[in-house]
N, C-alpha and C positions, 0 to 999 in steps of 0.2 A: 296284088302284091301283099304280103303277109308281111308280120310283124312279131312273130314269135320269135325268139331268141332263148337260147338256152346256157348257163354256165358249163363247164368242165364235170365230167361226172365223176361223185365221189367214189372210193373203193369199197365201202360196205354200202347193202341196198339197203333202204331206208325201210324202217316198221311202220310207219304213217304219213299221211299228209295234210298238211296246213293247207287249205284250200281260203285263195285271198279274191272276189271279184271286184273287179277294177274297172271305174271312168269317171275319168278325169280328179281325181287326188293326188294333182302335184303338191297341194300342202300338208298333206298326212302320210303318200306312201311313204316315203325316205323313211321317217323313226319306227313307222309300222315295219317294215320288211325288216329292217335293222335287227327290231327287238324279236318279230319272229324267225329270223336268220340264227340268233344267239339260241330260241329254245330249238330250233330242230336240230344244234350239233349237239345240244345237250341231250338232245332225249333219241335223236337218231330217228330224224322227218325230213322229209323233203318239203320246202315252199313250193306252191305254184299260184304264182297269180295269173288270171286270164282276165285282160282286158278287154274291152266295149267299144275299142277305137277312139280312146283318147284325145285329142287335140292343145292340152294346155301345158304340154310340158311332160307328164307323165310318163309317158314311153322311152324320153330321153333318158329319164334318172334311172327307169329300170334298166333301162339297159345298162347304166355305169355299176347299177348295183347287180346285175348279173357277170357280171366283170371280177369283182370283187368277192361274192357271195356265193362259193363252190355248192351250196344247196338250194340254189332259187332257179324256177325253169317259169320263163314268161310265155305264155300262148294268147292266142287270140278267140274272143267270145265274138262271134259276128253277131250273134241274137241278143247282145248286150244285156238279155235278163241276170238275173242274179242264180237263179232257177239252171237256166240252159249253161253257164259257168261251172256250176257243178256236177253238171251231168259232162259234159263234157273233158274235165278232169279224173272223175271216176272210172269214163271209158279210156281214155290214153292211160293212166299212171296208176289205175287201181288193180290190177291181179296182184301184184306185189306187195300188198302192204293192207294191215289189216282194218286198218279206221281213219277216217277222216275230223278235222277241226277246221271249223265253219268263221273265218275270219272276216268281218267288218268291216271294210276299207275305212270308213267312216267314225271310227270306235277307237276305246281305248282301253286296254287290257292290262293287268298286273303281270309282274314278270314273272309269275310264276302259274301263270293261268293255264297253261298248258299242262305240266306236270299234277293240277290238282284234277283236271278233267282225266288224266289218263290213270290217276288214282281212286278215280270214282268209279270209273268203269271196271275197272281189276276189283273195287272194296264190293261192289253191289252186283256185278254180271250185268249190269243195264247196256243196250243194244245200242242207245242214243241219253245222251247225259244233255241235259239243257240249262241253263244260267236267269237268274233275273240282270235286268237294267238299271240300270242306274244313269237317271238325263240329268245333263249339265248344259247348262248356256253362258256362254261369254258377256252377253249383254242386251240390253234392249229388249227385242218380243224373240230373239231366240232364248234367252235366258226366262223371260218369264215364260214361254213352250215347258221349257224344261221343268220350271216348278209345279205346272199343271199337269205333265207327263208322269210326277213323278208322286202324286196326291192322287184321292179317290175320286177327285173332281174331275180328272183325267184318265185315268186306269181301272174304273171302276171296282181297285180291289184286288183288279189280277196281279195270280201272284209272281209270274215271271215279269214283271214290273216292278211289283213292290218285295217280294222277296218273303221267303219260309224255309223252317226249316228240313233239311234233304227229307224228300218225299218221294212216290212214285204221279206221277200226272199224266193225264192227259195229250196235254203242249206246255210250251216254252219255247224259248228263242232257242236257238241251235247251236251248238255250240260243237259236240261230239258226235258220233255215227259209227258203229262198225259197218265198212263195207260189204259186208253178207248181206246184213237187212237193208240197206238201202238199195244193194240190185236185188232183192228177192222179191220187192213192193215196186222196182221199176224206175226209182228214184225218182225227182222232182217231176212233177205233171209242167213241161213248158209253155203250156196253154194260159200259167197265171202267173201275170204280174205281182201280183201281190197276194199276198197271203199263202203262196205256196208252200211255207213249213208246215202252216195248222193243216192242210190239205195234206203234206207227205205224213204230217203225225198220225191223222184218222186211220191213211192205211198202213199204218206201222203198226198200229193198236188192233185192228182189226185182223192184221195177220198172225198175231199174238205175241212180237216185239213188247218190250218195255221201255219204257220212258223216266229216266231218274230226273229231279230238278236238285242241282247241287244247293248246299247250303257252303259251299266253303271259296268260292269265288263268283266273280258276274265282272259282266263288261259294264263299261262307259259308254253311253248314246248321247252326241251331240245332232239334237234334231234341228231341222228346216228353220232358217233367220228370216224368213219374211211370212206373212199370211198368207197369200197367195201361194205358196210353196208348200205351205201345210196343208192348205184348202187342198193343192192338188194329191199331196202324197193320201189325204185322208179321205179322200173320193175316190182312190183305186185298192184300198183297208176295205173301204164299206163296199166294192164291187167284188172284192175277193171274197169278202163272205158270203156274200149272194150265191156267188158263185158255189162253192161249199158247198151250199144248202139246199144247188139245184143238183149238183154231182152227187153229192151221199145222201144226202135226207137229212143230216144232221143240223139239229136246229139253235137258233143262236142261245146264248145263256141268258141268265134274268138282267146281269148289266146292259148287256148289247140290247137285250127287248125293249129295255126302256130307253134307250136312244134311238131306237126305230122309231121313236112316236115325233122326235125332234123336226123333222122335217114337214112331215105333213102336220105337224100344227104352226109350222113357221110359215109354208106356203098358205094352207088357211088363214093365217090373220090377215091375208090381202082380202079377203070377203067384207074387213074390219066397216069400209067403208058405206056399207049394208049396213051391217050388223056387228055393233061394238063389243059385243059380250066376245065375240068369238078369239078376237086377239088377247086375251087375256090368261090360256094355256101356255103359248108362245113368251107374253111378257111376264109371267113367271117363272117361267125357265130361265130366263136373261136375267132379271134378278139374283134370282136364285145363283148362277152362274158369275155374275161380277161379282155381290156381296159376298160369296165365297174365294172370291181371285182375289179380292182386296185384301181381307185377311190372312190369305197365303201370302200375297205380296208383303204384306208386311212384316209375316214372321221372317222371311226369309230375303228378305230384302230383292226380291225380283221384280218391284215394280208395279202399278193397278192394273198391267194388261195380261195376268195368269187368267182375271175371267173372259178375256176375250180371246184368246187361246184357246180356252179349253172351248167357248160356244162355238170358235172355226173346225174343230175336232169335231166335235159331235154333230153339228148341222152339214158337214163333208160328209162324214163315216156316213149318217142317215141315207142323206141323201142319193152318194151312191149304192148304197145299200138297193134302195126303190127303184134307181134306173136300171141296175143289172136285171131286178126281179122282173122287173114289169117289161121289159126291152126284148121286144121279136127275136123266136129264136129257130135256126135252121129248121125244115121240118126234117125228119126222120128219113135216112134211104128206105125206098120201098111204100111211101104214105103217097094216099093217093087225093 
């Protein structure tokens, strides 16, 4: 039994689409749809959100706000990735319309953040317009997440995290896309959970697309409220780049390098018990890592657990970084 539902369709066809993936934000979709409902009459977009089979209320309110909201069309994501949401919207509703904007169910956006992406793309001809982040936390270890997220201690300095001025790059967060280049590259690779923007950027780039990073808007990221939630989110970050870097060759940057070493000097200090010198790369890092979280905690009032944040981050990313790399993989049709 399906779950799509679609509003009344308007009289003019829409120039783009806000693409929303959705599950389970029944405490964010309502003001998100809201406020991207108000930019697609202004700019003349259609919303589409495709959900992940919801459970907590979500699908009810969409549906009251497809009711109400003559430009919102709700579908259904059965592969719940974020990846296959978009592929899937691109194929039903994109001949018609020339670019897509890559919405956050999770995130919080200025009310003009649509009209400056679609201003960036017309000022520069860029193929795909990207945003930095900016993390916020409510309280507790999601709030100190965010102060680590949002420091070198945590982002080691990228800048669709920390933010520069409009450039041409690499990656970013995704913000904007014309739909040319994205079916020309085949759109999202559904194969990865995570990491699959940096993966559709490689081959946006290598098919000679461009990449702009705005300087005149970014969204809000409210990250993961427990450890265990980070732990897991940052164990399928560090498997998606593996992954990357088994797909293209492309190899990590000097940041990510020096967080590869994170794990296997953490698993090594279990030798400790042998051999004491050996734990001592490990509890340097930990050091190095609180004494640096304390002193953010305190500029910024988020508390002494920015260092333990950012050590769940980094011994995650690692970590899964090693099991993607090192973890059996199909052999090849045809090997004998």
């Amino acid at each position: 039994m399906t779950t799509a539902f679609e509003s009344s369709p308007v009289d003019a066809p829409a120039s783009g689409l806000i693409v929303i993936p959705c599950l389970n934000e029944a405490a964010h979709i309502e003001t998100l749809v809201a406020d991207m409902h108000a930019a697609a009459v202004r700019l003349n977009l259609q919303v589409v959100v495709a959900d992940g089979g919801s459970t907590d209320g979500t699908l009810s309110l969409l549906a009251r706000l497809a009711e109400a909201y003559p430009r919102l069309t709700v579908i259904d994501n059965p592969r719940r990735l974020q990846s296959a949401a978009l592929n899937s919207v691109v194929a039903r509703f994109g001949d018609a319309v020339d670019f897509l904007i890559r919405i956050d169910a999770h995130g919080g956006y200025p009310a003009d953040y649509c009209e400056r992406l679609i201003e960036e793309m017309a000022a520069t001809g860029a193929d795909s317009v990207v945003v930095a982040m900016e993390t916020r936390g409510a309280k507790g270890f999601q709030k100190a997440t965010a102060a680590a997220q949002n420091s070198k201690l945590g982002n080691g300095g990228s800048k669709h995290r920390s933010g520069a001025a409009g450039h041409w790059i690499d990656h970013g967060h995704h913000a904007l896309m014309r739909i040319a280049a994205f079916r020309a590259v085949g759109g999202y690779d559904e194969s990865f959970s995570h990491n699959e923007d940096a993966e559709l950027d490689y081959r946006l780039r290598a098919a000679g697309y461009r990449i702009w990073m705005t300087d005149k808007t970014r969204m809000v990221y409210y990250p993961r409220a427990t450890a265990s939630a980070l732990f897991r989110q940052y164990l399928g970050y560090g498997r998606g780049r593996a992954r990357n870097l088994l797909k293209h060759g492309n190899r990590p940057k000097l940041r990510q390098a020096v967080l590869l070493m994170v794990a296997p000097l953490v698993v090594g200090s279990l030798l400790a018990v042998l051999w004491w010198w050996v734990a001592v790369p490990a509890a340097v890092w930990a050091l190095l890592c609180l004494g640096y979280g304390v002193l953010l905690g305190l500029q910024g009032g988020a508390g002494p657990l920015v260092g333990v944040s950012a050590m769940v981050m980094h011994f995650a990313w690692s970590a899964g970084f090693w099991l993607q790399l090192l973890a059996p993989r199909p052999a090849k049709a045809g090997a004998a």
